[in-house]
C-alpha positions as CSV (number, residue, x, y, z in Angstrom):
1,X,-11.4,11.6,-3.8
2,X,-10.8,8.2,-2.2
3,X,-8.9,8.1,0.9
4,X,-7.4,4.6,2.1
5,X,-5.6,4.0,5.4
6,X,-3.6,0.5,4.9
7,X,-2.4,-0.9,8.8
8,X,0.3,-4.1,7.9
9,X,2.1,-5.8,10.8
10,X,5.2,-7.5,9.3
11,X,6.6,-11.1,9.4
12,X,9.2,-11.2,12.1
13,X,12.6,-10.8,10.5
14,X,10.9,-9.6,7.1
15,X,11.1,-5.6,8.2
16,X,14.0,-5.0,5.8
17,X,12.2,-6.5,3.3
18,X,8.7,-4.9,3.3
19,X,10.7,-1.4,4.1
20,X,12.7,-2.0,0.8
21,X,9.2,-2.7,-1.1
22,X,7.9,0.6,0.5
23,X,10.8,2.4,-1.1
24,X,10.5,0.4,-4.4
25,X,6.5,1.1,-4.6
26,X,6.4,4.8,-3.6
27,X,8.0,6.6,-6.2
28,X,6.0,4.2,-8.9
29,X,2.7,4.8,-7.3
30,X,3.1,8.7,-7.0
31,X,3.8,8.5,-11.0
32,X,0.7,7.1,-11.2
33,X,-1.9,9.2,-12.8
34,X,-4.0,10.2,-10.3
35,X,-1.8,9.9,-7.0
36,X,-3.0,12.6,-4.6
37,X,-0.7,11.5,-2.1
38,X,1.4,8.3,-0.8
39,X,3.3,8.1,2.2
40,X,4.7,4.9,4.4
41,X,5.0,5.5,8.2
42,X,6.7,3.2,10.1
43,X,5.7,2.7,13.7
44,X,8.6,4.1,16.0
45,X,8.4,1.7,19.3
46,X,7.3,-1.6,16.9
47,X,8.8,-1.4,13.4
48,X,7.3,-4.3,12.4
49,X,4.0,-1.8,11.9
50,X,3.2,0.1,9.4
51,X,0.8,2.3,7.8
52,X,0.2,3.7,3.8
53,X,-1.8,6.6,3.8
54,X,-3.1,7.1,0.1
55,X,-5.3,9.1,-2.0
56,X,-6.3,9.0,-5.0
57,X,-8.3,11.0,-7.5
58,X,-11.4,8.6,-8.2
59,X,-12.1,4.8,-8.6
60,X,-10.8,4.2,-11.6
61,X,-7.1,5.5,-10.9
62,X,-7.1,3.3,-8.4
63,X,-7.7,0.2,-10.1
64,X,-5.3,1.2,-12.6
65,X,-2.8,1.8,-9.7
66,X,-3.3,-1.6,-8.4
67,X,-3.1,-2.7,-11.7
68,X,0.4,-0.8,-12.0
69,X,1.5,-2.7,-8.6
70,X,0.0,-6.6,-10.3
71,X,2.4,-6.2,-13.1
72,X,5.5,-4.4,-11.2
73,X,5.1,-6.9,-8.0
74,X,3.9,-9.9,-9.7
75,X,0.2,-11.3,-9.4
76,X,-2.1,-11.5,-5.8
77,X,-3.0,-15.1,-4.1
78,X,-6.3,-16.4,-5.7
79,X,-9.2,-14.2,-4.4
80,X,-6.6,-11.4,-2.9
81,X,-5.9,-7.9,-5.1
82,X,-2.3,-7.3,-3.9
83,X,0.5,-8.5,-5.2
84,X,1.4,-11.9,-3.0
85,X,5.2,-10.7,-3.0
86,X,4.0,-7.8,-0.5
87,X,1.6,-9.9,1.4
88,X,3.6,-12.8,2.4
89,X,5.5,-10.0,4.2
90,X,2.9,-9.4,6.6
91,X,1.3,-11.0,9.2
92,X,-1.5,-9.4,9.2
93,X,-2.9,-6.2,7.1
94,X,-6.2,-3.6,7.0
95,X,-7.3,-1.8,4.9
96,X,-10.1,0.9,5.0
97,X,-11.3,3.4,3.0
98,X,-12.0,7.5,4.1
99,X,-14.4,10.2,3.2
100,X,-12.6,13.2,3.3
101,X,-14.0,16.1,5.4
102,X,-14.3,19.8,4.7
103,X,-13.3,19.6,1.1
């Protein structure tokens, strides 16, 4: 199982729009086959930050999920993965990657 915690601080005066790509990508990336979970959180005393907690069944479902995003979301900057219409949103992002404990 592969765990990934993904930390985005938004473009001032872009919140609307990375919150309406949250709702657009959610439902499409829990159809995805292997989907164990993905949930947005937005930060409650700075909405510009959020966090994607995702998990996915192995490597391979999630290269076919960002595969899924590439071709909903349109293609990444040269040498990026994710689609450049979600990361000219933000002004900065992380992402790391979890093992999972106890399971």
């Amino acid at each position: 199982m592969i765990t990934i915690l993904f930390s985005v601080r938004v473009v001032d005066g872009k919140v609307e729009a990375f919150r309406e790509f949250a709702e657009q990508a959610t439902p499409l990336s829990r159809a995805d086959d292997g989907c164990l979970g993905y949930v947005f959180h937005q930060q409650k005393d700075d909405p510009r930050n959020f966090v994607l907690r995702e998990q996915w069944r192995d490597k391979e479902a999630l290269a076919e999920h960002i595969k899924h995003l590439i071709a909903v979301f349109g293609p990444p900057k040269p040498g990026e993965q994710l689609p450049a219409s979600m990361t000219a949103l933000c002004e900065s992002f992380d992402l790391k990657f979890y093992n999972v404990i106890g399971d």
